[in-house]
C-alpha positions as CSV (number, residue, x, y, z in Angstrom):
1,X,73.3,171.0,79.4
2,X,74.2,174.3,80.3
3,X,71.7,176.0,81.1
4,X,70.7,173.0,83.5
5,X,73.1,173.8,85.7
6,X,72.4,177.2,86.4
7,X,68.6,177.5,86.1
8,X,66.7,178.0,89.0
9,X,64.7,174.2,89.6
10,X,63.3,172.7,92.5
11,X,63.7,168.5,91.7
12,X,66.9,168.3,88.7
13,X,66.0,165.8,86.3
14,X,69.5,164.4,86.1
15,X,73.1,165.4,88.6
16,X,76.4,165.5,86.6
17,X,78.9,163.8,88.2
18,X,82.5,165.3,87.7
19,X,84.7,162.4,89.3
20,X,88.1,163.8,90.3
21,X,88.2,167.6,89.5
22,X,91.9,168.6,89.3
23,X,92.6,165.1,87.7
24,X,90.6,164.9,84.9
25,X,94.2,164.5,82.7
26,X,94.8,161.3,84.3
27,X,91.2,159.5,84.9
28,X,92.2,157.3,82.2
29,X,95.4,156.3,83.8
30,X,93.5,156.0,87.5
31,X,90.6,153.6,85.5
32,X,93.3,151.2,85.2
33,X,94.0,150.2,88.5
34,X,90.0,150.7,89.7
35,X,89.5,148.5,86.9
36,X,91.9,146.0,88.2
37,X,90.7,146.3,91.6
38,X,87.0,145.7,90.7
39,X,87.9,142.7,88.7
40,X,89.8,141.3,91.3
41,X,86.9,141.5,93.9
42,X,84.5,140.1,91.0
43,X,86.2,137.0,90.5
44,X,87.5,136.3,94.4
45,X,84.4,136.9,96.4
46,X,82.8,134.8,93.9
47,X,85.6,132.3,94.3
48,X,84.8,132.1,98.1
49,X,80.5,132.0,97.0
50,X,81.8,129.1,95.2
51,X,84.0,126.9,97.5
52,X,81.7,127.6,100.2
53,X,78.5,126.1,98.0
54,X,80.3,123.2,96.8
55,X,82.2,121.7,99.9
56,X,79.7,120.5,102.6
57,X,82.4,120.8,105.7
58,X,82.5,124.4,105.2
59,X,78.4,125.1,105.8
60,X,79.2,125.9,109.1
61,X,77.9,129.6,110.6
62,X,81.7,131.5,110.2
63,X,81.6,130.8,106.5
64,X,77.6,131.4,106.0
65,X,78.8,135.1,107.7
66,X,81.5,135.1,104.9
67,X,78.9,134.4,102.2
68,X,76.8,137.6,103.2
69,X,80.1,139.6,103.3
70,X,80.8,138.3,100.1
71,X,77.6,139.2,99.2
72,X,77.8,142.9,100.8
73,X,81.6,143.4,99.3
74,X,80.2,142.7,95.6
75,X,77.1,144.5,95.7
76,X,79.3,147.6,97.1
77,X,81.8,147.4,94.0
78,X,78.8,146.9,91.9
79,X,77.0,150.1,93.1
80,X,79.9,152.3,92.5
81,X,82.6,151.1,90.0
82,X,80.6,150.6,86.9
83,X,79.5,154.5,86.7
84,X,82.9,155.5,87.5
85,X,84.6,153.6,85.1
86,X,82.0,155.2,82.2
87,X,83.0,158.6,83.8
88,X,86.7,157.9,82.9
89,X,86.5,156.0,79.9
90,X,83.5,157.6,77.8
91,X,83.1,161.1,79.9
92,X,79.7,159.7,80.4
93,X,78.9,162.3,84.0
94,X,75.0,162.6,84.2
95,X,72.9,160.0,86.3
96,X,69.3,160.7,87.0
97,X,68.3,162.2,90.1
98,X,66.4,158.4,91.4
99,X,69.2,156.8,89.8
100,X,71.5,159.0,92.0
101,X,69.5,158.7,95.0
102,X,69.5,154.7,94.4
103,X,72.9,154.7,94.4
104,X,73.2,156.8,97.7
105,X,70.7,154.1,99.6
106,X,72.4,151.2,98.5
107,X,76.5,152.4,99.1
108,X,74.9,153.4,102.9
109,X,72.9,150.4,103.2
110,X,75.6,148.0,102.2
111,X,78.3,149.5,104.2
112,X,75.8,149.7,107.1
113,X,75.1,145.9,106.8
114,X,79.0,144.6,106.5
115,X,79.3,146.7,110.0
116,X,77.3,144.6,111.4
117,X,78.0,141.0,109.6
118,X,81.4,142.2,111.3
119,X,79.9,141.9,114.7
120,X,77.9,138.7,113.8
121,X,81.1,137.0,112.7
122,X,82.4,138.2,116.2
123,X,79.8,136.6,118.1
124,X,80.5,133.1,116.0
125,X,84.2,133.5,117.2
126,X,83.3,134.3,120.8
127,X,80.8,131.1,121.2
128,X,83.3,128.7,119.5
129,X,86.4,129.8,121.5
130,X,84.7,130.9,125.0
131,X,81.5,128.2,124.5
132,X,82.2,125.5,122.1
133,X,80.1,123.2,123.5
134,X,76.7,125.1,123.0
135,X,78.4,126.8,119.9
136,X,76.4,124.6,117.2
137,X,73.1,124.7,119.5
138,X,72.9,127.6,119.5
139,X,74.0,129.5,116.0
140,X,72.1,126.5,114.2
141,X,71.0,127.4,110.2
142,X,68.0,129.1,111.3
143,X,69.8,131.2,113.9
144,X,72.4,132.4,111.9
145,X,69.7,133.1,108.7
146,X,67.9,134.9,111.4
147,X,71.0,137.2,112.4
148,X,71.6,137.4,108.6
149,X,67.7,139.3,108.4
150,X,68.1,141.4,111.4
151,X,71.6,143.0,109.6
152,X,70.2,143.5,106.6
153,X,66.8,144.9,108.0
154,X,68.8,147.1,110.5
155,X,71.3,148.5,107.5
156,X,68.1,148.8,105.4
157,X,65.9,150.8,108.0
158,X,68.5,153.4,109.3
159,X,69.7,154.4,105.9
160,X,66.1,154.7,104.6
161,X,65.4,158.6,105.8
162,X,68.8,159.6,103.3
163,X,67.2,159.5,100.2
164,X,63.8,160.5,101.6
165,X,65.7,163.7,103.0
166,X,67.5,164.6,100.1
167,X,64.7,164.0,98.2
168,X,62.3,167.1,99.5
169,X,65.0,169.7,99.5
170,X,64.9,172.0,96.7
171,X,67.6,172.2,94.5
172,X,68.6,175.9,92.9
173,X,72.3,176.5,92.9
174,X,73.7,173.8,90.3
175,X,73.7,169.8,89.8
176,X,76.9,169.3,89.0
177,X,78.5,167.0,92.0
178,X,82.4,166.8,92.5
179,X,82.8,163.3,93.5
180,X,82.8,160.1,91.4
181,X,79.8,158.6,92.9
182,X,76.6,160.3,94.8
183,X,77.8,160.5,97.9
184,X,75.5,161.9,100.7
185,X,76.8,165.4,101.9
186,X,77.9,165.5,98.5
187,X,74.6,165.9,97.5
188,X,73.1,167.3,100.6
189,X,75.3,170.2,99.9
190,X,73.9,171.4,96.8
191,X,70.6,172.6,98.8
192,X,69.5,175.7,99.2
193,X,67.8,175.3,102.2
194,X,68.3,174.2,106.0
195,X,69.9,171.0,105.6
196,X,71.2,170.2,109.3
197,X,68.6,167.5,110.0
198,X,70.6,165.2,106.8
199,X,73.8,166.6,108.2
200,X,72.9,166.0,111.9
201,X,71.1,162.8,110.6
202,X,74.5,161.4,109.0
203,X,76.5,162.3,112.0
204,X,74.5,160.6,114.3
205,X,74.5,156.9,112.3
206,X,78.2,157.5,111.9
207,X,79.1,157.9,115.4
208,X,76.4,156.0,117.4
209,X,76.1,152.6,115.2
210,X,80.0,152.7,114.2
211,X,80.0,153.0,118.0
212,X,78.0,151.0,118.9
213,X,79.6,148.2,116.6
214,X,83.0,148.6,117.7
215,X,81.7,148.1,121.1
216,X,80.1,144.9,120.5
217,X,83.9,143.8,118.4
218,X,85.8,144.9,121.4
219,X,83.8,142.8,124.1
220,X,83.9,140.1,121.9
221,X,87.7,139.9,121.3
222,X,88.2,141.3,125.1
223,X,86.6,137.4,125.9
224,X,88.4,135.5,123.3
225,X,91.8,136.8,124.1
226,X,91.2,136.0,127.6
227,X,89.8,132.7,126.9
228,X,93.0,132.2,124.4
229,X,95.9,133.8,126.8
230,X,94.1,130.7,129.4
231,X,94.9,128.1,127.6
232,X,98.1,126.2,128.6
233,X,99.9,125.8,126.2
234,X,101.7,127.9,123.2
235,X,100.8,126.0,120.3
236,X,97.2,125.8,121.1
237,X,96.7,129.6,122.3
238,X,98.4,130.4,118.5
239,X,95.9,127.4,116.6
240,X,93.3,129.1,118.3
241,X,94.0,132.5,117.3
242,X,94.6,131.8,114.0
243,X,91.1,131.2,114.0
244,X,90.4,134.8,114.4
245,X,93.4,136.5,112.4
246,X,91.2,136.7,109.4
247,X,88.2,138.2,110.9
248,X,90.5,140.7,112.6
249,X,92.2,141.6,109.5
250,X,89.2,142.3,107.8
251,X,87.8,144.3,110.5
252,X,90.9,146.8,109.9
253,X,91.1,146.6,106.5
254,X,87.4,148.2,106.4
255,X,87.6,150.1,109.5
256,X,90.6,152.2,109.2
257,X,90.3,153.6,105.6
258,X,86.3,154.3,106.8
259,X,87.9,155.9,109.3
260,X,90.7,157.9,107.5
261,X,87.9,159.0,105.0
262,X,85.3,160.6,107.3
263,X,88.1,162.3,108.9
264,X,89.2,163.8,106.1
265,X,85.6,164.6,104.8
266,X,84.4,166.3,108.2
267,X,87.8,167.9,109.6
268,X,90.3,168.2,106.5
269,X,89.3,171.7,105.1
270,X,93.2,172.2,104.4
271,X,92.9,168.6,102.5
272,X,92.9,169.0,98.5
273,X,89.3,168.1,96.8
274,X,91.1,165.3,94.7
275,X,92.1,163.4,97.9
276,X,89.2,163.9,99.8
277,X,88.0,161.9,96.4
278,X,90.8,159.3,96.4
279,X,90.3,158.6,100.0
280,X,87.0,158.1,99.6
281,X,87.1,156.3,96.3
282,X,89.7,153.6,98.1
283,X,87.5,152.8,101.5
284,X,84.5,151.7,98.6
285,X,87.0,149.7,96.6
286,X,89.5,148.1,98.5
287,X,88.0,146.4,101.2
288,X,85.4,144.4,98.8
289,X,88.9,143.4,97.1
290,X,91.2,142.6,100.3
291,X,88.6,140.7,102.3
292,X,88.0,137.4,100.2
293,X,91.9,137.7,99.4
294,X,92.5,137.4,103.4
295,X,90.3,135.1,104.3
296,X,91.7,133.0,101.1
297,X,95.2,133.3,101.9
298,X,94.5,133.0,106.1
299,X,91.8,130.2,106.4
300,X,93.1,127.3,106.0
301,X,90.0,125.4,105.2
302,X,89.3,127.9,102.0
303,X,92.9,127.6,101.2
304,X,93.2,123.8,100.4
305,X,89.8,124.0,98.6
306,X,91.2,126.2,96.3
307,X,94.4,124.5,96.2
308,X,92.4,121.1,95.1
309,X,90.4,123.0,93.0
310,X,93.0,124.3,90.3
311,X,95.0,120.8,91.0
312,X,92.4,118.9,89.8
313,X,91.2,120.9,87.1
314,X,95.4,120.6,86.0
315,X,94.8,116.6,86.5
């Protein structure tokens, strides 16, 4: 295994993955609340797959949204937590080069897509508050099953030229990767040639479609919080915003550790490798656990269907 990472090759048959260099001592100890944390989003966005399947008042367009996001959030922990967890429990580090490359698409793909079920769920809360009336004329079952295509073919087509990319660079320094999962300038980086068209590539979908999403979120709420603020009474401007609370807390609870994390990556040279790792390791895994959790404990429609639920399987 050695000598594979020093020879001279072109197309390495397998990467090794290292998972937190300078904490190798305690990757059992940190498996246990990744562990925990990828349980947890197992069993709750299933819980929401559930409820939503099995009680008819809730096929309505904002839950169908929550189903794909449910969807997204566990094939994200799926892509990324089992490898790391055989890292820190069995020192299991190689991962062939497709299967590494696989891993890349889908982990850009997915996040890509939850960007923009974000702003799909935005444009359900804009109609219902600012145009109730056409609101169920218009996001019908085949509207928002056609909305559900175009985010999925979008997140699927932009991400498609990473692997493709990383793919026909040659590969003669080392395999070994310092990160937990195959991250894409982690990778990138172990070229030795001209990589600024993945780097330049990378930058470009992170700052024009996270743009360009955000954009879309702020006009949205910029509407609804004038249409709520209108409205003449108290009670009924804080019923209606409760309507939204959930979807805004989920927006920053995936937002701002993306955020934090390509930050850190591009700007935070003084920033130790480890957290780099961490930081990264945290906007993969906590999101797909906070955002069935929020929207269980916030919508009140999800809430007494699980309430019911484990009071009549007590009866």
């Amino acid at each position: 295994m050695s000598d594979s990472n020093t020879t001279d090759f072109t197309n390495p048959s397998t990467f090794i993955l290292l998972g937190i260099p300078g904490l190798e001592a305690a990757h059992v100890w940190i498996s246990i609340p990744f562990c925990a944390i990828y349980i947890i989003a197992i069993l709750a966005n299933f819980t929401i797959l559930f409820i939503v399947k099995m009680d008819l008042s809730l096929h309505e367009p904002m839950y169908y949204f929550l189903c794909m996001l449910a969807v997204a959030d566990l094939g994200l922990s799926t892509s990324t937590l089992p490898k790391m967890l055989s890292i820190f429990w069995f020192n299991s580090r190689e991962i062939d080069f497709s299967a590494c490359l696989t891993q890349m698409y889908f982990i850009h793909f997915i996040s890509v897509m939850e960007s923009g079920i974000f702003v799909a769920m935005a444009l359900d809360r804009y109609m219902a508050i600012c145009n109730p009336l056409r609101h169920s004329s218009i996001l019908t079952s085949p509207m928002v099953a056609k909305i559900g295509l175009a985010v999925v073919l979008r997140g699927g087509m932009l991400v498609l030229p990473y692997p493709f990319l990383v793919r026909r660079w040659p590969y003669c320094r080392t395999n070994i990767i310092p990160h937990t999962y195959c991250e894409h300038m982690a990778v990138v980086n172990l070229a030795c040639a001209d990589i600024r068209v993945s780097s330049y590539y990378g930058l470009f979908l992170a700052f024009f479609l996270s743009s360009l999403d955000v954009f879309f979120l702020a006009l949205s709420y910029t509407q609804i919080l004038r249409a709520i603020f209108s409205l003449p009474t108290k009670d009924a401007r804080l019923k209606t915003f409760g309507t939204c609370g959930s979807h805004i807390c989920v927006i920053l609870a995936s937002y701002i550790p993306a955020l934090f994390s390509f930050l850190t990556h591009r700007f935070g040279h003084n920033v130790p490798l480890h957290f780099h790792i961490l930081i990264a390791n945290m906007y993969l895994l906590v999101p797909p656990m906070l955002n069935p959790i929020i929207y269980g404990v916030r919508t009140k429609q999800i809430r007494d269907r699980l309430l019911r639920l484990f009071t009549h399987k007590r009866t």
